[in-house]
N, C-alpha and C positions, 0 to 999 in steps of 0.2 A: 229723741234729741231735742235738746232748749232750741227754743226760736234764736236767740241770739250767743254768739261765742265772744268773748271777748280777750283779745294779748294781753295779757296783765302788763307784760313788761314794756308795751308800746304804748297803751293807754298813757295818755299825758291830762286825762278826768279834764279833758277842753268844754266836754258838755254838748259839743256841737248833733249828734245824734240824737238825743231826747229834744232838743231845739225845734229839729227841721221835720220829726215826726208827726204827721198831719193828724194822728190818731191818740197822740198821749202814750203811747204802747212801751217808752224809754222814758225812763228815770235815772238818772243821777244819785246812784248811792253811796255807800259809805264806799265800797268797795269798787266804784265806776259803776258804766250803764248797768241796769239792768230793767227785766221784762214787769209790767205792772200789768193787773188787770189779766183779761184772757188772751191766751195768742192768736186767737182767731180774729180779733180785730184788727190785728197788720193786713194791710193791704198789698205788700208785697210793692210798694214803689222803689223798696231801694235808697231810699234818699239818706237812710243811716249810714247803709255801707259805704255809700257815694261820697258823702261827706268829710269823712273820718282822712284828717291829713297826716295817718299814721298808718294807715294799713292794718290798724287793730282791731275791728270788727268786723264780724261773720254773721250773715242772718243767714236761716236753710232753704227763708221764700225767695231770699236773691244772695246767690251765694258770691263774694269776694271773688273766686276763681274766672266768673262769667262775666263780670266785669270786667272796661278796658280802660286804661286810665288816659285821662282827655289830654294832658301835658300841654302843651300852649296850640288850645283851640286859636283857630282864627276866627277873629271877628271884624263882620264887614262894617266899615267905617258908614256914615249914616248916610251919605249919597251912594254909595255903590250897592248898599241894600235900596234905599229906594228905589232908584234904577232897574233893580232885579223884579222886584215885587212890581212896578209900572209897568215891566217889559211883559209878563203874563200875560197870552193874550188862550180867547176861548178857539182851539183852531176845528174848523170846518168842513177846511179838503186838504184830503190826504194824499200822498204819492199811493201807487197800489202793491207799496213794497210790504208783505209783511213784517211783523215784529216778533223776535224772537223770542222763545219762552224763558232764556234764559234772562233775558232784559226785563220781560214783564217780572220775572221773580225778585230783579235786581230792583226796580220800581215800589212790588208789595213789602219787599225787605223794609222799607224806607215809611210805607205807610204803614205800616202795625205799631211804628212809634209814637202815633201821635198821641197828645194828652188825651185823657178821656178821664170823665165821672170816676171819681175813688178809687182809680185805676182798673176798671171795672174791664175793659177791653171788649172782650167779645164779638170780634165780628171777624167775619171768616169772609174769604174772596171765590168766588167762581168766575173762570173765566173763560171766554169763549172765542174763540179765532177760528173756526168753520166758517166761509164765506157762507156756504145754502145755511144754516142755522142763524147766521146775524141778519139775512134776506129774508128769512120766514119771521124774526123779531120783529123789524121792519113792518113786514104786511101784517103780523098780529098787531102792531100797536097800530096801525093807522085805521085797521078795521076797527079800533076800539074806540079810537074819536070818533069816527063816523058814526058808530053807535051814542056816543055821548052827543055827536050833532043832534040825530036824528031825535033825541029823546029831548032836545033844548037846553041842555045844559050851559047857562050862558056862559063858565070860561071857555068850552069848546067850538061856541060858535063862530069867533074870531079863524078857527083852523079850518074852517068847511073846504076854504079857497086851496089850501097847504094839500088837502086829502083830494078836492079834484086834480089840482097838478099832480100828483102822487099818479091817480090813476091813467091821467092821459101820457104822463112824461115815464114816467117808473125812477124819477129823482127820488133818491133816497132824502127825506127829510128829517126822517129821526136818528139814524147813527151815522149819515151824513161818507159812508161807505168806507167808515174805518174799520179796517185790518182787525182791531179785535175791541172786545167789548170788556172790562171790568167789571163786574157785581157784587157788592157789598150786600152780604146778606147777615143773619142774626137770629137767636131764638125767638121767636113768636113775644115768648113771654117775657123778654126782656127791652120790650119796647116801652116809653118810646126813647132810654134813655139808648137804647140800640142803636137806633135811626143816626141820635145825634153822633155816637160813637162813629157810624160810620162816618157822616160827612166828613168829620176831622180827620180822619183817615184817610180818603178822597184827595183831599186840602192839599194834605201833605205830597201824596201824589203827584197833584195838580203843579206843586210849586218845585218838588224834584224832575219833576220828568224834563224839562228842557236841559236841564246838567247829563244828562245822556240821549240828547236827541232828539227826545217823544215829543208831541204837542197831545194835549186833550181837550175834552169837551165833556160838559156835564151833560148827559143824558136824562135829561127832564121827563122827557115824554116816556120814554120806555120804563121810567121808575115808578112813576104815577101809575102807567098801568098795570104792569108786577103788583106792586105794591097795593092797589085795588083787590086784588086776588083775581084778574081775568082768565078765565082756564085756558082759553089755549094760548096764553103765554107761558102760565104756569107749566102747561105739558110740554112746552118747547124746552125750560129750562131743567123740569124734572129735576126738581130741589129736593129736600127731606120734609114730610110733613110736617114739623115740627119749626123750619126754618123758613125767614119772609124776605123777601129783596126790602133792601134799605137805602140803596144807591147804586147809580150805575153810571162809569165812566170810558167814555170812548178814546180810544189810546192810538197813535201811529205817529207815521212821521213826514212833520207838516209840510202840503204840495209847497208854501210861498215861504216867506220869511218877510214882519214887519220894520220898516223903516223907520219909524215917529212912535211918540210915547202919547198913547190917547188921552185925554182928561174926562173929566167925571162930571156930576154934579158936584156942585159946592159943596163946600164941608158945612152940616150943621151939629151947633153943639149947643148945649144947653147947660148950663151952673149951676147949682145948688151949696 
């Protein structure tokens, strides 16, 4: 089957798909679009079918059918998105309710959208809501700073204090004892454009989850040492050989809720 179909009788030759094609893969010919070059250069974004305000194009990488037409998105006016995006906060402590799987699915639905590299995608979620497995996470990462104290590593030496409290109090300091853990993981050999795939990923997570409830937290520490290759984290997670942790986010729902919109450093910009 051709990469692309097209209505003849809806076609109104606007143009707008060979336009918005990031790869040149649509041309405008005599007869409307058509395919140039090899089909294996679409990337499958979609953005022909998407655009077409006739419903007269069909690609087979993103077919017309699977598509929902947006009909008047809402769009937040420029204070109430700021607002939104201010109101983020990184949450800490959790209630000790868990979170449904069904909600966590309702969450990753929402991050597999994000932008990514030539639409390259690739990254897959593990997740984990076992209390004793997120508690053995826990004491594998902290044994793994302590390791990186012991050997002097100076960004871990700032942590020495974080892993005594650890051991006298048994304060969770790395998933801070939420309900379940997110893992963005990827192929080995699709780093490191993987990595960044996932964060955006993450992101998106990060900035839907409070639209049903969840607060999160970037789990820093636990990524750093996954992503290290430390074995007995790796054995905790029991991944595919082939696949590496890329990110990991801690998910529940938040003990507090904030009253004030925090500020930052100053904005610095630079012109050219």
């Amino acid at each position: 089957m051709e990469l692309i179909q097209v209505n003849q009788e809806k076609c109104i030759r606007c143009g707008f798909c060979a336009d918005v094609c990031p790869r040149s893969v649509i041309n405008m010919g005599n007869q409307g679009p058509e395919v140039i070059g090899t089909e294996e250069r679409c990337i499958a974004c979609g953005h022909c079918v998407a655009v077409c305000p006739q419903d007269a194009l069909d690609n087979v990488k993103t077919p017309l059918a699977q598509q929902l037409p947006i009909g008047k998105a809402p769009v937040l006016d420029a204070d109430t998105a700021c607002h939104f995006l201010r109101a983020r906060r990184s949450i800490r402590r959790y209630k000790k309710d868990g979170v449904s799987r069904e909600k966590i699915l309702k969450l990753l639905d929402i991050a597999r959208l994000a932008p990514t590299g030539s639409n390259a995608q690739g990254v897959a979620y593990h997740v984990i809501d076992n209390a004793d497995i997120l508690r053995k996470i826990t004491a594998a990462t902290v044994n793994w700073i302590d390791e990186q104290v012991q050997k002097g590593s100076p960004w871990a030496l700032p942590y020495a204090s974080s892993v005594d409290n650890y051991r006298k109090t048994g304060q969770d300091i790395i998933l801070r004892d939420a309900p379940c853990l997110v893992v963005a993981i990827t192929e080995k050999n699709f780093l490191p454009r993987g990595r960044d795939n996932s964060h955006f990923s993450l992101t998106y997570a990060e900035l839907y989850a409070p639209a049903i409830a969840l607060g999160t937290c970037w789990a820093g520490f636990f990524e750093t040492c996954a992503s290290a290759g430390y074995r007995p984290m790796l054995s905790l997670l029991n991944l595919p050989e082939d696949m590496i942790v890329t990110g990991g986010l801690m998910v529940g729902y938040p003990q507090y809720s904030y009253k004030r919109l925090v500020d930052r450093n100053p904005l610095q910009v630079t012109w050219q």
